[in-house]
C-alpha positions in Angstrom: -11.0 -4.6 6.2 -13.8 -2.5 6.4 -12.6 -0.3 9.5 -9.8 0.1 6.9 -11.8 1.1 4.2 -13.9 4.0 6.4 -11.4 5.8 7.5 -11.3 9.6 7.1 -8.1 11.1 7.7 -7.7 14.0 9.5 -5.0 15.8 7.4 -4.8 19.2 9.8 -4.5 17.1 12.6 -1.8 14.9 10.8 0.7 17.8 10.0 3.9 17.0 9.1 2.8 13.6 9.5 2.4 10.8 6.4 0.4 7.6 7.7 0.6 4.0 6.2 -2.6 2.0 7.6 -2.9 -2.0 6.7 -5.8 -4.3 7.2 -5.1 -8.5 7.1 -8.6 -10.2 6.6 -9.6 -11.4 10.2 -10.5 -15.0 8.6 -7.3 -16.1 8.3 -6.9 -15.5 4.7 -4.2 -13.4 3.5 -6.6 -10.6 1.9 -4.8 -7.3 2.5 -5.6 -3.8 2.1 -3.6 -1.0 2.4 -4.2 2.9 2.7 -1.3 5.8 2.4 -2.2 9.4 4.3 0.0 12.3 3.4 -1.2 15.6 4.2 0.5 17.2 1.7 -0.7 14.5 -1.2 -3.8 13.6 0.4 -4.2 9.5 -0.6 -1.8 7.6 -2.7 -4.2 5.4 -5.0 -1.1 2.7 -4.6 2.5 2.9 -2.8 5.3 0.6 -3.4 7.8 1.7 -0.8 5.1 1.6 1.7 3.8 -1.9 0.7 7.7 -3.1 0.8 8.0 -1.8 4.3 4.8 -3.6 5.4 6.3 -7.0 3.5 9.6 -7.0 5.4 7.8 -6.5 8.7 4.8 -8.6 8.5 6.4 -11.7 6.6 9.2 -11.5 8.8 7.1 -11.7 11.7 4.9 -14.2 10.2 1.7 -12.0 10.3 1.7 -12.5 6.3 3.3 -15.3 3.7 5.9 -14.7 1.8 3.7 -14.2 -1.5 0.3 -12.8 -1.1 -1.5 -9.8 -3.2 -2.4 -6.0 -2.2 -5.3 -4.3 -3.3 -5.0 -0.1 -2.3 -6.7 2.5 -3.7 -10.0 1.1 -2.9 -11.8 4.1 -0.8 -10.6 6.0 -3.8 -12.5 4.1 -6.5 -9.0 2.9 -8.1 -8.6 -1.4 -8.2 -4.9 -0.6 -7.6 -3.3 -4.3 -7.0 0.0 -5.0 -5.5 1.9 -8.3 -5.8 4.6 -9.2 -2.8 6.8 -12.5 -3.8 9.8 -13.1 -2.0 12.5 -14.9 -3.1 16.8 -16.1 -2.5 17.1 -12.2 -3.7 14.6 -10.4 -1.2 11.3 -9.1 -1.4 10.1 -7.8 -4.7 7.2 -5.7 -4.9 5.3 -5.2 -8.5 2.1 -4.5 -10.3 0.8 -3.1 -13.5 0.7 0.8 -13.8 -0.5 3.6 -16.1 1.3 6.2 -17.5 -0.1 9.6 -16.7 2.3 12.2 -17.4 5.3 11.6 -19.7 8.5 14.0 -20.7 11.6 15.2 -21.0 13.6 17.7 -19.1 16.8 19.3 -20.4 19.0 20.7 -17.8 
């Protein structure tokens, strides 16, 4: 978790590139955190689409239950929290969020 944490992205060398990086605590316990690279971005604070692509993979191969929690955004100083439940439907993936930035746009 804490090699996770360190890390320093290298965005010129990751061009083009957007990275998804996810640490499972090494104690058995399902404490995950998760870090999203994107050179053009620079760190998303929390990523759904990335957190449901690690759910179907890693519960699917066992590496993770079928319900366990997310924390991202932590390098950043954000507490961002992710919740993974899967259910008869699929995986859901959901959270609390704040509203930064609200409109409208006519067209």
């Amino acid at each position: 978790m804490d090699t996770v944490r360190s890390l320093t992205p290298n965005y010129e060398a990751m061009a083009g590139l957007a990275v998804g990086v996810l640490g499972i605590d090494a104690t058995g316990s399902t404490d995950v955190e998760v870090r999203a690279f994107a050179p053009s971005i620079g760190e998303d604070p929390v990523t759904g689409s990335l957190n449901a692509a690690f759910a179907v993979w890693l519960t699917r191969e066992g590496y993770l239950p079928a319900n366990y929690t997310v924390r991202q955004g932590t390098a950043l100083g954000r507490q961002g929290e992710v919740s993974i439940t899967t259910d008869s439907q699929g995986i859901w993936v959901g959270g609390r969020s704040q509203t930064v930035v609200s409109g409208v746009i006519s067209l």
